[in-house]
MIKOLSE-342731 format. One record per atom (N, C-alpha, C, O): x, y, z; residue in one letter. Coordinates in steps of 0.1 Angstrom, whole numbers, plus 5000, padded with zeros to 4 digits. Example, Ala and Ser with C-alpha at 12.3 -4.5 7.8 and 13.67 -1.06 7.14 Angstrom:
MIKOLSE-342731
513249435078a 512349555078a 513249675078a 514249675085a 512849785071s 513749895071s 512950005079s 513450115080s 
END
This chain:
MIKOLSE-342731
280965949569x 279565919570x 278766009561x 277665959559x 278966139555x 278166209547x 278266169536x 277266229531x 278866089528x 278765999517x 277465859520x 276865799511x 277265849528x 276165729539x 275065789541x 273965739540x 275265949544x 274066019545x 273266049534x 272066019532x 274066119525x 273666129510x 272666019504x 271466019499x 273365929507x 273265849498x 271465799504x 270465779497x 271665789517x 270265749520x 268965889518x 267665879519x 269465959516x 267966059514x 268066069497x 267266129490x 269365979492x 268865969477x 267665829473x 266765829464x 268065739483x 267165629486x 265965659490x 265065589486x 265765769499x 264565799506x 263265859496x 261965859496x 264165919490x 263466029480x 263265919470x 263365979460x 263165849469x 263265749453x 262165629463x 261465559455x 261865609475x 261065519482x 259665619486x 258765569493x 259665749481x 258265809484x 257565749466x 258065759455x 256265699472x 255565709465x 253665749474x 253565759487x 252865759468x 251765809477x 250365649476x 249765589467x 250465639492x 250065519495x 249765549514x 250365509524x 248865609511x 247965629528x 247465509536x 246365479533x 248065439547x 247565409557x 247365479569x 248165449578x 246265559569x 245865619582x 244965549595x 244665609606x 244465419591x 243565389597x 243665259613x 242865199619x 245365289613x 245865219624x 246365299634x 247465339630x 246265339642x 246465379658x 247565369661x 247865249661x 248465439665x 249665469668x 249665459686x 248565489690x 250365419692x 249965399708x 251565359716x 252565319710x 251465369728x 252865319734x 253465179731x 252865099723x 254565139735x 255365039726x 254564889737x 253964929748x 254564769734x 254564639746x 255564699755x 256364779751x 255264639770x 256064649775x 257364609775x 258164689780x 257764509771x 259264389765x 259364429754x 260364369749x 258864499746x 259264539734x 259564669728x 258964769732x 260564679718x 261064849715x 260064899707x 259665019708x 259364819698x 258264809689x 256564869698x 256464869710x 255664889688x 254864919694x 253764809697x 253664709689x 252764829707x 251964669711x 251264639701x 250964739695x 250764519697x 250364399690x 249664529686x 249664629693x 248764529669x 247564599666x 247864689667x 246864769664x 249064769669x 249364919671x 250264949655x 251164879649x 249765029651x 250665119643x 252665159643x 253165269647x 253465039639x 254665099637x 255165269630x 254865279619x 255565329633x 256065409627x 257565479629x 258465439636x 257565569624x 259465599625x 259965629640x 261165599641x 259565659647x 259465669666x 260165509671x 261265469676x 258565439667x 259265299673x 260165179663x 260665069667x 260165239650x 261265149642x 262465229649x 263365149653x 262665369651x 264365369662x 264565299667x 265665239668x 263065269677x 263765249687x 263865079684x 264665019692x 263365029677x 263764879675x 265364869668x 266264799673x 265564949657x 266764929655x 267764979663x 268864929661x 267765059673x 268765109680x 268664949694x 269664949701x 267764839696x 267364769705x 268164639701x 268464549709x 268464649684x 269064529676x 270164539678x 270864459684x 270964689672x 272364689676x 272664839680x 271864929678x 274164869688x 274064969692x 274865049682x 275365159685x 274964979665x 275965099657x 274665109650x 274365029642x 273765249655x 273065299645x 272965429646x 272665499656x 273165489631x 273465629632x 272065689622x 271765609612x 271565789624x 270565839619x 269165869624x 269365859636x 268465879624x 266465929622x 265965979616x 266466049607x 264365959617x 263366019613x 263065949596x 262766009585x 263365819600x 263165759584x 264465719574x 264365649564x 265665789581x 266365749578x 267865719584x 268565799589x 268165529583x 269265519592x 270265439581x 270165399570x 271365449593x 272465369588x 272965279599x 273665339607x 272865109604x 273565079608x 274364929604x 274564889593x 274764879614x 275264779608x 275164609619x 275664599630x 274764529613x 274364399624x 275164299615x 275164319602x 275764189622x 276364079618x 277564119607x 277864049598x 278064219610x 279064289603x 278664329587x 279364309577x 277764369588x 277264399573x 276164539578x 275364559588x 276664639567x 276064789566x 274864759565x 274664659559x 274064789567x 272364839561x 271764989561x 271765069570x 271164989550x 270865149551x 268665099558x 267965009554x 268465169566x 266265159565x 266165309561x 266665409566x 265665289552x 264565429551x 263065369549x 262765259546x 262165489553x 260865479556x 259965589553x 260565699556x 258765609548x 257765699546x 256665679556x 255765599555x 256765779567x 254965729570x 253865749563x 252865689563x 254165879552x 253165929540x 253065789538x 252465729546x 253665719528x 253565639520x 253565489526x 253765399519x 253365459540x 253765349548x 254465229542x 254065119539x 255565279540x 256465149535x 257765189539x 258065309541x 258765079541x 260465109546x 260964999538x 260564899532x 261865049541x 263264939527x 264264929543x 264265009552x 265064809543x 266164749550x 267064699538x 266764589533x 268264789532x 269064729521x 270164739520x 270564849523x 271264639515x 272864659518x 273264629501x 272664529496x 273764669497x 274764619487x 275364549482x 276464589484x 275364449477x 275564319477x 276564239467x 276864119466x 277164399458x 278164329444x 278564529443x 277764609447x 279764539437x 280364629435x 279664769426x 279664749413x 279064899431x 278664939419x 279264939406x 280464939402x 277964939399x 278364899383x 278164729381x 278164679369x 278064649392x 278264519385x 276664439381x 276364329377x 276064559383x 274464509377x 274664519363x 274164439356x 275364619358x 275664629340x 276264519337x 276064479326x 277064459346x 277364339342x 277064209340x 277764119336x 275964209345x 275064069345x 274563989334x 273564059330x 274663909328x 274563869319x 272563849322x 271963869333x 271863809308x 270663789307x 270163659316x 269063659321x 270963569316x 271063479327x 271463449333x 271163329336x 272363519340x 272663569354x 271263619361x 270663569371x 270763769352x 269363829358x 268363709362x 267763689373x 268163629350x 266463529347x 267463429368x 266763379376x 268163429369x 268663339378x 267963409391x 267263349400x 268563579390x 268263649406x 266663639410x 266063629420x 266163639393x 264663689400x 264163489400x 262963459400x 265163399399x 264363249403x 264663239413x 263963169421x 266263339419x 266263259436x 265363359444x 265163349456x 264663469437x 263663559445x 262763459451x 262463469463x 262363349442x 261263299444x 261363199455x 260663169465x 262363139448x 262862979457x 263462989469x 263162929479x 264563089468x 265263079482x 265363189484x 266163189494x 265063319482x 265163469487x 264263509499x 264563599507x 262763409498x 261563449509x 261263599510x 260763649500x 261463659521x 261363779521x 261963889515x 261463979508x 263163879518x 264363989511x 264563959497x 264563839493x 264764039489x 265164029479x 265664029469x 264864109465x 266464019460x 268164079455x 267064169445x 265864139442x 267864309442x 267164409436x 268264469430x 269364449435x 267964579416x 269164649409x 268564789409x 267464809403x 269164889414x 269065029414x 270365069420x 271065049430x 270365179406x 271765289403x 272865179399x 274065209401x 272565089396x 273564969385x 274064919400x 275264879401x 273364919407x 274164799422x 273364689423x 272464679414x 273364599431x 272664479431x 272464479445x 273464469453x 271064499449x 271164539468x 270464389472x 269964319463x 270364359484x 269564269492x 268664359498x 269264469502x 267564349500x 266764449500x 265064339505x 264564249499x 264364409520x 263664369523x 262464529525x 262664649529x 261164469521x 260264579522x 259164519525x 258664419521x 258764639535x 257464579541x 256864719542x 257564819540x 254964709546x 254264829552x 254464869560x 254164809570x 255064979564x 255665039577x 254365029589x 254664979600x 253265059587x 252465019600x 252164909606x 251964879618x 252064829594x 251764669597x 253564579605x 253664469611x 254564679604x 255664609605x 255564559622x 255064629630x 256064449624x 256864409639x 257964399647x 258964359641x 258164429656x 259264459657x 260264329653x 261164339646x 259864219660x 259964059654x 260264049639x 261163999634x 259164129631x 259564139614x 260464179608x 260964119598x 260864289612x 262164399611x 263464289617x 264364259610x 263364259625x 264564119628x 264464049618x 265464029612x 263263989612x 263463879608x 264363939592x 265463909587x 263264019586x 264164109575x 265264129572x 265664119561x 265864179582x 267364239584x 268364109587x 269464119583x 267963999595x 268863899589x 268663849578x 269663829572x 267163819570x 266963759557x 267863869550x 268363809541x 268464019548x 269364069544x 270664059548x 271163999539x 271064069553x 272263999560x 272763839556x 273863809555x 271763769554x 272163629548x 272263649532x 273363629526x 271163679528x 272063769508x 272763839510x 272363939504x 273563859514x 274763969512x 275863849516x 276963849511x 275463739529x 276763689526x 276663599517x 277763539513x 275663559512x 275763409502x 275563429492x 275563339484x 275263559486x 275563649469x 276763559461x 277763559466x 276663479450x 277663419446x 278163269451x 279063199447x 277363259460x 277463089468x 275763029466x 274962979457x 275663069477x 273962999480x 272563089472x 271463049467x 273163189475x 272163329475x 270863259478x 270263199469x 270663279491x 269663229502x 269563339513x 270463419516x 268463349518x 267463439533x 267863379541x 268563419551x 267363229540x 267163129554x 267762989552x 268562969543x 267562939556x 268162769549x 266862759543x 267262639541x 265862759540x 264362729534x 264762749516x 265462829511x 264162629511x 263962669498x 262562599492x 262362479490x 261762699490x 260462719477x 260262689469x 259562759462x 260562529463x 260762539444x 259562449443x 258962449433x 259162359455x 257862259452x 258162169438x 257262159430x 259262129437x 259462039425x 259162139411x 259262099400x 259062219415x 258762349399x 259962339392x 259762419382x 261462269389x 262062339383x 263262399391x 263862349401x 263662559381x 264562679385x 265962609380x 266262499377x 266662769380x 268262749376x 268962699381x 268762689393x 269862639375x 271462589379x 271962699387x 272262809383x 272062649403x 273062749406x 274462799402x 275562739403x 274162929397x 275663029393x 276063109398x 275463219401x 277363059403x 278663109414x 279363199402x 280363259405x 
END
């Protein structure tokens, strides 16, 4: 696990950037929910406790976790400085982003559009992650589910579908030949 740990306060430190929302109110969670009530301020308190509410393999806090849902790793890290959190898993072998051909790439950032929805295929440290980001205050507990399976679905359909949801976006626009 300290290879897991590392690795997330290398992520964590690379996700501060400076971006102040202070103007949301922090308050007790809904009652039926791990999250905090409607109009309330998420922050690292009640994203635990949502992710510890989703599954029970989660190891870490305070911004940064490690668990795992639908048989697939996910790292969240989170800034309240900076109100933003990443939900991201790995999705191709490191090093296989050096590998991508020029249109292979022009392909990831067309299924961003068409069929990725929220989550997103992304490349940092030569990996290719599934990767969902949202405003940590504005987040739901509902949103954070929805996220973490839209990651969970790219990570299994990387090289098949590479799809979030069954939904696809193209409005007759076009886009690439799917490449397997």
């Amino acid at each position: 696990m300290s290879k897991k740990l590392t690795l997330i306060l290398l992520i964590g430190l690379a996700c501060s950037v400076v971006a102040i929302r202070a103007d949301v109110p922090a308050a007790p969670p809904a009652p039926d929910s791990p999250g905090p009530a409607p109009g309330v301020a998420m922050n690292n308190h009640y994203l635990d406790r949502t992710l510890r509410a989703i599954t029970s393999e989660v190891e870490g806090g305070e911004g940064q976790w490690v668990f795992t849902w639908y048989d697939v790793e996910m790292i969240v890290v989170s800034d309240e400085n900076a109100d933003r959190m990443r939900v991201m898993t790995p999705v191709a072998d490191k090093g296989a982003a050096g590998e991508l051909t020029q249109e292979q790439l022009r392909f990831l950032l067309e299924v961003n559009f068409e069929s990725a929805l929220d989550a997103k295929y992304t490349i940092w440290q030569d990996t290719v992650w599934a990767t969902f980001v949202h405003p940590l205050s504005w987040l739901s507990a509902d949103e954070l589910k929805s996220g973490a399976r839209q990651v969970v679905s790219l990570h299994q359909t990387y090289g098949v579908d590479y799809t979030s949801t069954g939904l696809r976006f193209n409005n007759g626009m076009g886009g690439s030949e799917r490449q397997n």
